[in-house]
C-alpha positions in Angstrom: 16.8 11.3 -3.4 16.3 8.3 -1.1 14.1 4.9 -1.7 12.6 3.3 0.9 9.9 0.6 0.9 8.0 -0.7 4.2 9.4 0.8 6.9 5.7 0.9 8.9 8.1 1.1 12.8 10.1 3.6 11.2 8.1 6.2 13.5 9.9 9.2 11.9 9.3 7.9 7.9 5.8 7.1 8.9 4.7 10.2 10.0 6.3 12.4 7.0 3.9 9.3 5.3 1.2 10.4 6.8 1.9 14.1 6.6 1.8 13.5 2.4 -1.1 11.6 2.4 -3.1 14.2 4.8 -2.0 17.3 2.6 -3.1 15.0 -0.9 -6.0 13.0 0.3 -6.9 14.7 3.5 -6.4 11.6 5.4 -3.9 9.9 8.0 -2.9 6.0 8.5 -1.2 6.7 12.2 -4.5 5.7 14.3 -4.6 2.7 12.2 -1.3 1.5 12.4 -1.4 1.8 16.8 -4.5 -0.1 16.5 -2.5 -2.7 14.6 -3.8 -2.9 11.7 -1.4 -1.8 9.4 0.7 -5.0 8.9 3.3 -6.4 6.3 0.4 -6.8 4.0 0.5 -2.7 3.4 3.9 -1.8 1.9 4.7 1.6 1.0 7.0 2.0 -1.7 8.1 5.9 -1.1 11.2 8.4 -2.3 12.3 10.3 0.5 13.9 14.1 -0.5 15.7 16.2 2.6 14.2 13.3 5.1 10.6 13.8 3.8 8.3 11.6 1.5 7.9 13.5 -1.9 6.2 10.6 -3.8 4.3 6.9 -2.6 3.3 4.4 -4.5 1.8 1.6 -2.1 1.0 -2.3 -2.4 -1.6 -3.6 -0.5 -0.9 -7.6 -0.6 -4.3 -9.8 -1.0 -6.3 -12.0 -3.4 -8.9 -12.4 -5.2 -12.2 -15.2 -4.7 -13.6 -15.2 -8.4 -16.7 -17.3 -9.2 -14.6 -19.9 -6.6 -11.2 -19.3 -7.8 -8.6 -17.6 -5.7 -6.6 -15.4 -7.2 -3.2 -14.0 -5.7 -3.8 -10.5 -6.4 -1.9 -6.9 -5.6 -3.8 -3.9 -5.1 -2.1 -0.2 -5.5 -3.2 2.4 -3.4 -2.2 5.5 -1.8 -0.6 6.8 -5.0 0.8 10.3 -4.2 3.4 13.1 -5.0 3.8 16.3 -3.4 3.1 19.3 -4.9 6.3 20.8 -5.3 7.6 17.4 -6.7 5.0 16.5 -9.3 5.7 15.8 -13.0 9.3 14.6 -12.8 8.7 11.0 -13.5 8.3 9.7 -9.3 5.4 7.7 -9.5 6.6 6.1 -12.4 9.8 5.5 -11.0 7.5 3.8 -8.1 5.0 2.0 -10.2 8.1 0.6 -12.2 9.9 -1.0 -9.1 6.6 -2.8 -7.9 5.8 -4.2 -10.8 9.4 -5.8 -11.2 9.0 -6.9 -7.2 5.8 -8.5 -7.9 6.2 -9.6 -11.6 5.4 -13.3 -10.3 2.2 -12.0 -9.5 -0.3 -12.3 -12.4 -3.3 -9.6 -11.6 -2.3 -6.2 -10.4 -4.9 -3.7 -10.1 -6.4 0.0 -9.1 -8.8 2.4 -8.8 -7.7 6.2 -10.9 -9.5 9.7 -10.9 -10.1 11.2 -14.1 -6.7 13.0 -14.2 -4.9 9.7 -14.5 -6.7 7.6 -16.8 -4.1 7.9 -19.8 -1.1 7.2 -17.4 -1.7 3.6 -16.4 -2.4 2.0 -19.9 1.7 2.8 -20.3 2.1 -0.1 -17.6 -0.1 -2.7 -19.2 -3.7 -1.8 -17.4 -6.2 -2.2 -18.9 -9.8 -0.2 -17.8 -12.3 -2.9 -16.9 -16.2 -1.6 -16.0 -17.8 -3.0 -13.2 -21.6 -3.4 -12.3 -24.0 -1.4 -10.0 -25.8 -4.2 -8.7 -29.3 -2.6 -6.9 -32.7 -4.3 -5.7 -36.1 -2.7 -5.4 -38.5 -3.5 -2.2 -41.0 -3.2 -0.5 -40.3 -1.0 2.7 -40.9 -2.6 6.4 -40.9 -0.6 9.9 -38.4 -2.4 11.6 -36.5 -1.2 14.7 -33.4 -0.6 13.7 -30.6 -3.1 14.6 -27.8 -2.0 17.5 -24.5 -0.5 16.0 -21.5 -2.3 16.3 -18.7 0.2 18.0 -16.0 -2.6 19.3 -13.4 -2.7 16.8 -12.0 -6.1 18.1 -15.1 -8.1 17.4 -15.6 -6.3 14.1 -11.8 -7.2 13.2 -12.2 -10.8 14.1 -15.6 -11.2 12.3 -14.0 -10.4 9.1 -11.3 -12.5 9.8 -12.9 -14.9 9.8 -15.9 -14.4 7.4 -16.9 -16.8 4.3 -15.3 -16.2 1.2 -17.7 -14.7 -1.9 -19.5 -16.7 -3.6 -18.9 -14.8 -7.4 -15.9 -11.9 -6.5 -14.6 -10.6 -3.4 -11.5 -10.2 -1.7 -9.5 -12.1 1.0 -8.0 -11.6 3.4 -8.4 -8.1 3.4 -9.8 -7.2 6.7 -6.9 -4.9 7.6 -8.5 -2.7 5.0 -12.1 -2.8 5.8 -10.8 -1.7 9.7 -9.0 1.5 7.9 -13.0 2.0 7.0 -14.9 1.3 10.1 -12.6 3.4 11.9 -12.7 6.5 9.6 -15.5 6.3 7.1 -18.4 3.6 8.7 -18.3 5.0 12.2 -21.6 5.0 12.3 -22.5 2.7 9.8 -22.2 -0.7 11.1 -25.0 -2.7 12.4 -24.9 -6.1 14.2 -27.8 -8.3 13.7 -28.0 -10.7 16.7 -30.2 -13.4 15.5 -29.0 -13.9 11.7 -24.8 -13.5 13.5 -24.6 -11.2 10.8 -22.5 -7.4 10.8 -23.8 -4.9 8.0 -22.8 -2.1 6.9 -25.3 0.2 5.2 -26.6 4.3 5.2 -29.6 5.8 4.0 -30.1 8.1 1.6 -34.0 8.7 1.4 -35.9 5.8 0.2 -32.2 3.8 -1.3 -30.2 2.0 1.5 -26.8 1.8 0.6 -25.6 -1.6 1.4 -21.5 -1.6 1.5 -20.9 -5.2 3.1 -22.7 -8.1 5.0 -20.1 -10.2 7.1 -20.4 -13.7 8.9 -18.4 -17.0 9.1 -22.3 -18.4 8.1 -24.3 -19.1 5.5 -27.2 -16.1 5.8 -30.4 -15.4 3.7 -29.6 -11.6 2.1 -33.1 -11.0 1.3 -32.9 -11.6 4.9 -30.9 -9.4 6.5 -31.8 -6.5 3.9 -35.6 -7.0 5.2 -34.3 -6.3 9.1 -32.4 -3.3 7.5 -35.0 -2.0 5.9 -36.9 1.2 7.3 -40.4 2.5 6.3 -39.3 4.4 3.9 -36.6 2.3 2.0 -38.0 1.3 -1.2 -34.8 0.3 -2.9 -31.1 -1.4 -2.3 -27.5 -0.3 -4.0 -24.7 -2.6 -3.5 -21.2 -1.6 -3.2 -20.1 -4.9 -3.9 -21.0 -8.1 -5.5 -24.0 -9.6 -3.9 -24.8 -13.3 -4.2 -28.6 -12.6 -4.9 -30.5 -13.9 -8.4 -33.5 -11.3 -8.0 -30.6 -8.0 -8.5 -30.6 -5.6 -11.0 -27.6 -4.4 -13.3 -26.4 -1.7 -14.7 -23.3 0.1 -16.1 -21.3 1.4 -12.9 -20.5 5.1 -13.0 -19.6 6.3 -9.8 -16.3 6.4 -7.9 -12.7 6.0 -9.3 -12.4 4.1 -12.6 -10.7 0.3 -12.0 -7.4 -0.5 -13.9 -6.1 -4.3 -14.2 -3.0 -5.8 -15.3 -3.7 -9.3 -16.2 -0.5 -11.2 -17.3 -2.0 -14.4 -16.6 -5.1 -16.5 -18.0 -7.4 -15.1 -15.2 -11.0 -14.9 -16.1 -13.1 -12.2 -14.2 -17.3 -12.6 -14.6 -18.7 -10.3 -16.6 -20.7 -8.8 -14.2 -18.9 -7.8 -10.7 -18.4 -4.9 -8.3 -15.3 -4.7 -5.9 -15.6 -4.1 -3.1 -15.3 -0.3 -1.4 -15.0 -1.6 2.3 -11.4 -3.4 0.5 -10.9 -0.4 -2.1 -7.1 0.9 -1.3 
């Protein structure tokens, strides 16, 4: 048994990478790493059996903007064993080596299914709930906004986009590309006047609002009005939106969110990270 951490050019590693991570999650990093985007901030931590990934563990390097604070931060992702390899202690093993790398780091954090949830705490994570923040109003007939298709401008609008006003993450735009090029394909919108990219569905009458991106100061209420269809009566955030007029409630969907906090790092009690920079 072999352990190898970040070894992105290592075409032949990469692809038995990618092979795991299609058989466990159904999906593939190799289109994003020719486009560029997988960089040193992604860093597989992996055990290699017979020349093939058994078990990953990955650290995606990035911090936190809380209420104007920013917060070095490590995100885990990608957490994975093969089949034939599970319940021997690997992703512990894993786990265990990046936390001693990146014990200067005070927050480390993730996002667990419901099979896992008694596994972190034995590291020092602590669940945290985060907030569905939603808005109702009043539907308009708009035309809709073009889509944006050209990766390259998307890329370099979220480089350089503002930093969040109450929680967000920075610079993480590596990862929101991993989702316009296989989740938001369709999704992303580019509003001219207001210099604005959004990316939103609709379900019904709720838009589904994942991220609004500029280097500018906008007006939401704004740029949700220019979204808005005939028919959309109401607004769910997948993020933290800097709007007053929002509702709250508990959030319920998705993976559960586990941080280890070893510093004095205060997060508001009312935040939602992110999906467009979930790893």
């Amino acid at each position: 048994m072999e352990f190898i951490k970040g070894y992105r050019k290592n075409a032949v590693v990469r692809s038995s990478f990618n092979e795991l991570a299609m058989k466990t999650f159904g999906i593939e990093f190799e289109d994003w790493y020719q486009a560029g985007y997988w960089t040193d901030k992604y860093i597989p931590y992996s055990l290699i059996d017979n020349g093939k990934v058994i078990a990953n563990v990955s650290v995606n390097l990035l911090e936190l903007d809380i209420v104007g604070q920013v917060v070095p931060a490590i995100q885990i992702g990608t957490v994975m064993t093969d089949k034939e390899y599970r319940n021997r202690g690997f992703s512990r093993q894993l786990l265990e080596k990046v936390i001693e790398d990146y014990k200067h780091v005070e927050v480390m954090y993730l996002f667990a299914n419901d099979t896992v949830l008694d596994f972190y705490p034995k590291f020092g994570f602590a669940r945290m709930e985060e907030t569905q923040f939603s808005l109702e109003i009043q539907p308009s007939s708009n035309t809709p906004p073009p889509k944006m298709r050209d990766l390259q401008l998307i890329y370099e609008t979220v480089a350089k986009r503002r930093r969040a006003v109450h929680f967000g993450t920075s610079p993480a735009e590596e990862l929101l590309m991993f989702y316009a090029m296989k989740v938001f394909t369709e999704d992303i919108y580019y509003l001219e006047q207001e210099q604005v990219l959004a990316i939103c569905q609709y379900e019904g009458e709720t838009m589904h609002l994942y991220d609004v991106i500029s280097d500018q100061q906008f007006d939401l209420l704004h740029v949700i009005s220019q979204l808005s269809t005939d028919q959309t009566s109401k607004v769910v955030f997948h993020y933290t939106p800097d709007i007053s007029e929002a509702q709250m409630e508990k959030y319920q969907e998705g993976n559960a969110l586990f941080v280890r906090n070893t510093g004095t790092i205060r997060f508001p009690k009312n935040f939602k990270h992110p999906i467009t920079s979930q790893a």
